[in-house]
C-alpha positions in Angstrom: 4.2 3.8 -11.5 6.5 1.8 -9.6 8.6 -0.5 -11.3 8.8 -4.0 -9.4 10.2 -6.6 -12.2 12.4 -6.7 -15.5 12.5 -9.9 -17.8 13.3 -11.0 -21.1 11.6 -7.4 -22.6 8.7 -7.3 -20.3 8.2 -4.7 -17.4 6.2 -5.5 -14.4 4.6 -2.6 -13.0 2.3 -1.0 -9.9 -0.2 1.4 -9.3 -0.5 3.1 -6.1 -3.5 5.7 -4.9 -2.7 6.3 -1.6 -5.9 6.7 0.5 -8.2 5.8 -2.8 -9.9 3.2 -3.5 -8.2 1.0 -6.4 -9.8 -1.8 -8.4 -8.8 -5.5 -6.9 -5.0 -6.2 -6.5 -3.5 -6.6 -9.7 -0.3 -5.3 -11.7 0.3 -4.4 -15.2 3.0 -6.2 -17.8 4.5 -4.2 -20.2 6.3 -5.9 -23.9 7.4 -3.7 -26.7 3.7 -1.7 -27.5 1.6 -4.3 -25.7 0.2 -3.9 -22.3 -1.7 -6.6 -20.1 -3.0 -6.0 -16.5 -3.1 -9.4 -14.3 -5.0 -9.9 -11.1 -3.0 -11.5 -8.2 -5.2 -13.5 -6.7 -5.7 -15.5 -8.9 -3.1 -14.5 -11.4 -5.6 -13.9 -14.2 -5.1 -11.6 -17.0 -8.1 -9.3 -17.0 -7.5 -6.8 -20.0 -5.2 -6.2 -22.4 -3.1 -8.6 -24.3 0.8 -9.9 -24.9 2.0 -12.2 -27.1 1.2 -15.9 -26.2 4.9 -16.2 -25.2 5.6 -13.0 -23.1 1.8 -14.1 -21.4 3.2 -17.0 -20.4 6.2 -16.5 -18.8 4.2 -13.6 -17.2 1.7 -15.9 -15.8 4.8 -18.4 -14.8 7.0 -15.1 -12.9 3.4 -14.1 -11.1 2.7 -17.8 -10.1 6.1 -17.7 -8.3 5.9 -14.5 -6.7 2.3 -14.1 -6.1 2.7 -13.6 -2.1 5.8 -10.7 -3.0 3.3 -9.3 -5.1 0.6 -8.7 -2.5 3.1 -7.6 -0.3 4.1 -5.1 -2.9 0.3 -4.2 -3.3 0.0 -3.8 0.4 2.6 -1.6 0.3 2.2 0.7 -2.7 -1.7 1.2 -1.5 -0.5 2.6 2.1 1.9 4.9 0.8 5.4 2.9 1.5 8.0 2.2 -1.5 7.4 -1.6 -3.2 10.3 -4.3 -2.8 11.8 -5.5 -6.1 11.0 -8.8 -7.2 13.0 -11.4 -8.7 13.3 -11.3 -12.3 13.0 -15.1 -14.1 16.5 -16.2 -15.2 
């Protein structure tokens, strides 16, 4: 799974199945032993869970990046490599 973001311990990750159908666009966040899966549109945390201040800054990062996201997920789902995306600094 493709990594597309690093920040302050979290990993933002991708799925791709290549000619599959996937669930909606959405990407997965990844602190210490915790894993949440956000949808992109809106950004909405659908399962899993991260501490309420990893969630947050997740939520903040996706808000800011939402349309480099869907690119990403545009992307991944047609086969083609994601572009990186801005960490928050």
């Amino acid at each position: 799974m493709p990594e597309l973001s690093r920040f302050f311990g979290i990993i933002i990750r991708m799925y791709a199945e290549v000619n599959a159908p996937h669930h909606e666009p959405h990407f997965h966040a990844y602190y210490q032993d915790e894993v949440a899966i956000y949808t992109l549109t809106p950004i909405d945390l659908i399962a899993g869970s991260l501490p309420r201040r990893q969630h947050r800054l997740v939520e903040a990062w996706a808000e800011l990046h939402q349309a480099e996201l869907m690119t990403d997920w545009n992307l991944l789902q047609t086969g083609r490599k994601p572009a990186p995306i801005e960490p928050l600094r």
